[in-house]
N, C-alpha and C positions, 0 to 999 in steps of 0.2 A: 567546569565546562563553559560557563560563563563569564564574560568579564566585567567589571566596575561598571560600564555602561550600560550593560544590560540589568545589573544587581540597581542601579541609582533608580533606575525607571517606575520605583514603588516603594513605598515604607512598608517594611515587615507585619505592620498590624491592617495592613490593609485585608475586609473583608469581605466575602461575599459567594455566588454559585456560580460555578459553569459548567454547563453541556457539551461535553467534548465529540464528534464522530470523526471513526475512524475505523479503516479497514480494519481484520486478524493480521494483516500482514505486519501494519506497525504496530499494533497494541501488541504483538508479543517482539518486538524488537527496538524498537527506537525512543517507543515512548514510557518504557517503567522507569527506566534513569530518569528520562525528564519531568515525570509527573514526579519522582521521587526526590526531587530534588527543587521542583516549585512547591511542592509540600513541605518542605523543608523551612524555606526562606519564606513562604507566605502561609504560615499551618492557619490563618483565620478563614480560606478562600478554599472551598468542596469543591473538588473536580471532577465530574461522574463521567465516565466513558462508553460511549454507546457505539458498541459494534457492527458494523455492516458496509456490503456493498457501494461503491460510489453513489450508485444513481439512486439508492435507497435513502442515503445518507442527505446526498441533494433534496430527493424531496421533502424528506424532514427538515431542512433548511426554509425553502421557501413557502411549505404550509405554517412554518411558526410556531414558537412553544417549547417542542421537544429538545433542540439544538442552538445554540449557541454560536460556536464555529465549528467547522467540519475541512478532513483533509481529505481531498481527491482525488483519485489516479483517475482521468479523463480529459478527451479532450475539450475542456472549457474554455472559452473564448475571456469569462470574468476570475476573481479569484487573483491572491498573490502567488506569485510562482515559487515556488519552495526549490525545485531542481529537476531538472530530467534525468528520471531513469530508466535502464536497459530492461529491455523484455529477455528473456533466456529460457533456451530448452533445458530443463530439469531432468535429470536421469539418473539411476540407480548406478553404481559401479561395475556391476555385472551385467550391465545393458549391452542386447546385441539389435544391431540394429536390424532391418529386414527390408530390402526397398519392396516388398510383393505389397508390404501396408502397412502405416506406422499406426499404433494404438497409442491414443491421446487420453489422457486425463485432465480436464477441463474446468474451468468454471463457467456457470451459464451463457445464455445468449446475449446476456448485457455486457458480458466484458471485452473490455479493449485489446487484454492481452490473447486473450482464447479467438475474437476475431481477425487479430493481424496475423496470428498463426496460422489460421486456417486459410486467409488469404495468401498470405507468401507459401503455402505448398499447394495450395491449387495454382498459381500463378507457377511454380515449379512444374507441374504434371506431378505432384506424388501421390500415390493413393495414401488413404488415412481411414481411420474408424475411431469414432469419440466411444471407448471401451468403458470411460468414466468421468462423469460430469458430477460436480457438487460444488454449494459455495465457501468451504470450507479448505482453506492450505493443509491444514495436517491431515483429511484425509485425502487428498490431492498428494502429497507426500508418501501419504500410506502405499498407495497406489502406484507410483514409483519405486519407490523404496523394494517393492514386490520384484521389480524390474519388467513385470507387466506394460509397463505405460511411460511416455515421456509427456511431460508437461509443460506447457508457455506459463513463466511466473516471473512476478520482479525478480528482478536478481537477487535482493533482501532475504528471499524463502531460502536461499541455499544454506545449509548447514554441512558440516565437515563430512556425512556421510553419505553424500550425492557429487555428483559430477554436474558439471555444464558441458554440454558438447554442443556442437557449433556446424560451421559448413567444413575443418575439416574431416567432421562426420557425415558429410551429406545433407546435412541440413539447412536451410535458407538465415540468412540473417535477421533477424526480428527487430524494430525499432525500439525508438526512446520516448518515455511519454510523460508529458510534465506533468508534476506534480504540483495539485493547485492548496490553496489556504482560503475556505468560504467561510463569509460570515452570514449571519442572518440580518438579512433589509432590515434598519431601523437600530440595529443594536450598538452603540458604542461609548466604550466606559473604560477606566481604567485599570479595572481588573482583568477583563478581556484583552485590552494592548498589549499589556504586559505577559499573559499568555502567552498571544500569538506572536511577540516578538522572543520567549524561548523557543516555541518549536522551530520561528525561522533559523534564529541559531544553531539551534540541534540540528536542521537539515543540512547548516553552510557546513558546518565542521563533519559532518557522517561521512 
């Protein structure tokens, strides 16, 4: 996945800890290959992965301690830009749409994606009802999956057993939202670079 210039950027016996955060949405997608494969080439350097929300993740960044570097879907003004990605309505296969009220499964009031959806179909006139709210994609999932509910998620959460449907289903377009790379004030070493220049990697080539 890597090349000779990313592999040069450290001797194999380099050691040490790092505090990882990051969403469920990458920790079950983007990031097992890649941790599994800095473990590989650096087995002396413990990567523990702390899961949670952006702005949870944030604050664990700037209180200090807990984290290390953290990856954030938000809109952060600091931070290295990893990529912009698409927000998308998640639906069940057997999903019928209803324009009398769409029933939403959501993630809290902190999120980016749950608030641009909610903005782009009030800015539409749709009616809507959050039928299900939790911070958790697989039950987010569950909940579609039921075909009860359509959900604003990165586009990452789709698996082969959902659909994306869009406005030529009646539904509003949803933005893009960059994805940030935070480090914690004060921290910089070369077992941490060399981290965060795989993840950058793994996000150009994803």
């Amino acid at each position: 996945m890597h090349d000779e210039a990313c592999a040069d950027l450290a001797d194999s016996d380099m050691e040490g800890v790092i505090q990882l955060g990051a969403s469920e949405d990458y920790a079950n997608t983007i990031l097992p290959p890649l941790l599994d494969e800095f473990a590989e080439k650096y087995p002396y350097v413990r990567v523990g992965l702390i899961c949670g929300p952006s702005h949870a993740l944030k604050q664990m960044l700037d209180q200090g301690g807990l984290l290390d570097v953290a990856i954030l879907a938000e809109y952060e003004s600091e931070g290295r830009l990893l990529k912009y990605e698409s927000i998308v309505w998640l639906a069940s296969k057997n999903y019928v749409y209803d324009d009398n009220e769409i029933p939403l499964a959501v993630y809290p009031d902190y999120c980016v994606a749950r608030n641009s959806a909610l903005r782009k179909l009030s800015d539409a006139g749709m009616k809507f009802r959050i039928a299900y709210e939790s911070e958790s994609s697989q039950l987010l999932k569950a909940a579609v999956q039921s075909g009860r509910a359509v959900s604003p998620v990165l586009w990452r959460v789709k698996t082969s057993e959902f659909d994306i449907i869009g406005t030529k289903e009646g539904f509003p377009e949803l933005p893009h939202v960059p994805i940030t790379l935070h480090r914690q004030t004060g921290k910089n070493n070369e077992i941490l670079k060399t981290l965060e220049d795989y993840i950058v990697k793994a996000f150009a080539t994803d």
